[in-house]
C-alpha positions in Angstrom: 0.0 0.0 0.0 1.2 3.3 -0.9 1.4 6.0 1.9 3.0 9.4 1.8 4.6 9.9 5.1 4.0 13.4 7.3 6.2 14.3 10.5 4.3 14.3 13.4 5.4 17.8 14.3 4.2 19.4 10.8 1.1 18.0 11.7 0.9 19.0 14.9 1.6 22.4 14.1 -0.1 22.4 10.4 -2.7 20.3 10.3 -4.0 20.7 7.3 -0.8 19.1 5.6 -2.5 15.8 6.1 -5.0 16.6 4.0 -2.3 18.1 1.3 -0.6 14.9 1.9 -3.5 12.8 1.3 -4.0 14.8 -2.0 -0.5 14.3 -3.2 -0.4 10.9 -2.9 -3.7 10.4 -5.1 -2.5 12.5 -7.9 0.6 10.6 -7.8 0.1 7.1 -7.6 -1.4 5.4 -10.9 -5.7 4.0 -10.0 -4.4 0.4 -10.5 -2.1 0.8 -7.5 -4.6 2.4 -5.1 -5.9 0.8 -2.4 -10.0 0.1 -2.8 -10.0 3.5 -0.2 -7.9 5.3 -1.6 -9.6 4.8 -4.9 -13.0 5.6 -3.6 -11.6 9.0 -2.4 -9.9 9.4 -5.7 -12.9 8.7 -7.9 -15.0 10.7 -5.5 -12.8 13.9 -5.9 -12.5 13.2 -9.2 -16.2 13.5 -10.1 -16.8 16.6 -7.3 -14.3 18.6 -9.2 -15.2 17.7 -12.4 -18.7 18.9 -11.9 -17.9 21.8 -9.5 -15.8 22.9 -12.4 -18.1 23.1 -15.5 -20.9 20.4 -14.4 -22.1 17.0 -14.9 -21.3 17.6 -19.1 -17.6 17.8 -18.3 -17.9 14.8 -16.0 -18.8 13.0 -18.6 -16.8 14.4 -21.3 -13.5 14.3 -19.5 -14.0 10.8 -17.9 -14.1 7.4 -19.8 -17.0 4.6 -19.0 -14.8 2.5 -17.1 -15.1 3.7 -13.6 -18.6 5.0 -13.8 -20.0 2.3 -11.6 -17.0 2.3 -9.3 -17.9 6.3 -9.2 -21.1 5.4 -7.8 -20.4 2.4 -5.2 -17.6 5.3 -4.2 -20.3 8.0 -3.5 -22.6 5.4 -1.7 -19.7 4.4 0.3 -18.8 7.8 1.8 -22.1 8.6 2.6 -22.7 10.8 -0.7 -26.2 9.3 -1.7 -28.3 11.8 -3.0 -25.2 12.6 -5.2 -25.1 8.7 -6.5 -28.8 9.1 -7.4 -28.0 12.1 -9.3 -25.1 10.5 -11.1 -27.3 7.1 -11.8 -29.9 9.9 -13.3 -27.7 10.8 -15.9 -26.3 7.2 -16.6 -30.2 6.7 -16.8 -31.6 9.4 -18.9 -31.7 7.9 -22.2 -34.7 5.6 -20.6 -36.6 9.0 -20.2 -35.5 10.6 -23.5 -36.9 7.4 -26.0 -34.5 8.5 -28.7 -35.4 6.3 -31.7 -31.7 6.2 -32.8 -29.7 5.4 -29.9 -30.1 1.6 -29.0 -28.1 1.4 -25.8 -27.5 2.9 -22.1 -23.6 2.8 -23.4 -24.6 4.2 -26.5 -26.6 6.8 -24.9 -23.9 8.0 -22.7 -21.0 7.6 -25.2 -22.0 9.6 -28.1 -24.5 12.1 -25.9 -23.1 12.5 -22.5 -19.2 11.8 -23.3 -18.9 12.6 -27.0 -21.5 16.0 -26.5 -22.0 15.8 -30.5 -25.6 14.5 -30.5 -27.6 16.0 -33.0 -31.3 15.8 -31.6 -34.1 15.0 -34.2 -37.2 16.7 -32.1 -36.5 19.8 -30.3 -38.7 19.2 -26.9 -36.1 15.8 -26.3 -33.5 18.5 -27.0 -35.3 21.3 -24.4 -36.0 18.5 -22.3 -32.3 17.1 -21.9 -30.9 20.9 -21.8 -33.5 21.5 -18.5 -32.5 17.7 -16.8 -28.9 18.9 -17.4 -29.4 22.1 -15.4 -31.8 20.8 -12.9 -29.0 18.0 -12.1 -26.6 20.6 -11.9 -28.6 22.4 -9.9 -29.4 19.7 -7.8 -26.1 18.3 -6.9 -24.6 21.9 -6.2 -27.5 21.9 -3.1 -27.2 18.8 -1.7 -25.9 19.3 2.1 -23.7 17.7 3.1 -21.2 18.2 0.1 -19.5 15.5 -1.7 -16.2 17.4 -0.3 -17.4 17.4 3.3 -17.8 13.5 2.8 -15.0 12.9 1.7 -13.7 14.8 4.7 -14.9 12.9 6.8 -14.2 9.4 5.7 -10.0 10.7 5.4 -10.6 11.7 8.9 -12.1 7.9 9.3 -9.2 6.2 6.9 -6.3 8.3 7.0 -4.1 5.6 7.8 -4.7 4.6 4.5 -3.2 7.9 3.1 -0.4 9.0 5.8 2.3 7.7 7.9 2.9 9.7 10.7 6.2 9.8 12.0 8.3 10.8 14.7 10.6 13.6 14.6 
């Protein structure tokens, strides 16, 4: 297991250098060589910042399929679950939208949630994806408690997985 290790007087004196420690160490170490913790964190974080940054369309368009389910067991596993539901919502909305000329969920999400280049044949499945897009936004910005304060909390619970303290 990879751990970044912290001197017990820099934490003692700047506590927050755990948490830049813990940060460190995820942006360093390759997903295949997390820990399942570690990678929950990382996946988490991943997905806040993503849609903090320019929403759940940049989620999707910066981040391949392959850990979209491991996203969600993450978020159900820190607590996050409205934020799951809202992520499943997405992963989901090709069930509400009927389009005649995508055939799959992977389809769906690879060519109109990833790719972005969907050209939508009736205009109130267009209106109507445009409004679910902001009203997931919307709805994932007000959720309380944050994805961030989650994940927070579960370092505080796991940090052992992160950090080596060590004497002086």
């Amino acid at each position: 297991m990879n751990r970044n290790r912290i001197l017990k007087s820099v934490v003692e004196s700047r506590p927050y250098k755990k948490w830049n420690s813990m940060i460190d160490l995820l942006f360093n170490t390759e997903i295949r060589d997390m820990t399942q913790i570690q990678k929950e964190v990382y996946l988490c974080l991943g997905y806040d910042s993503e849609v903090h940054n320019g929403g759940h369309i940049q989620y999707f368009t910066n981040h391949e399929t392959e850990y979209f389910d491991e996203t969600l067991s993450a978020l159900a596993n820190i607590g996050a679950l409205k934020q799951m539901e809202i992520l499943q919502s997405f992963i989901n909305l090709n069930e509400k939208l009927e389009l005649e000329d995508i055939s799959s969920k992977k389809e769906f999400i690879d060519r109109v949630l990833i790719g972005y280049d969907y050209t939508f044949k009736d205009e109130n499945k267009e209106k109507l994806f445009e409004e679910y897009i902001v009203r997931g936004d919307n709805d994932y910005y007000e959720c309380n408690p944050s994805v961030l304060d989650l994940i927070e909390k579960y370092f505080e619970e796991n940090e052992d997985e992160f950090i080596e303290i060590i004497d002086d």
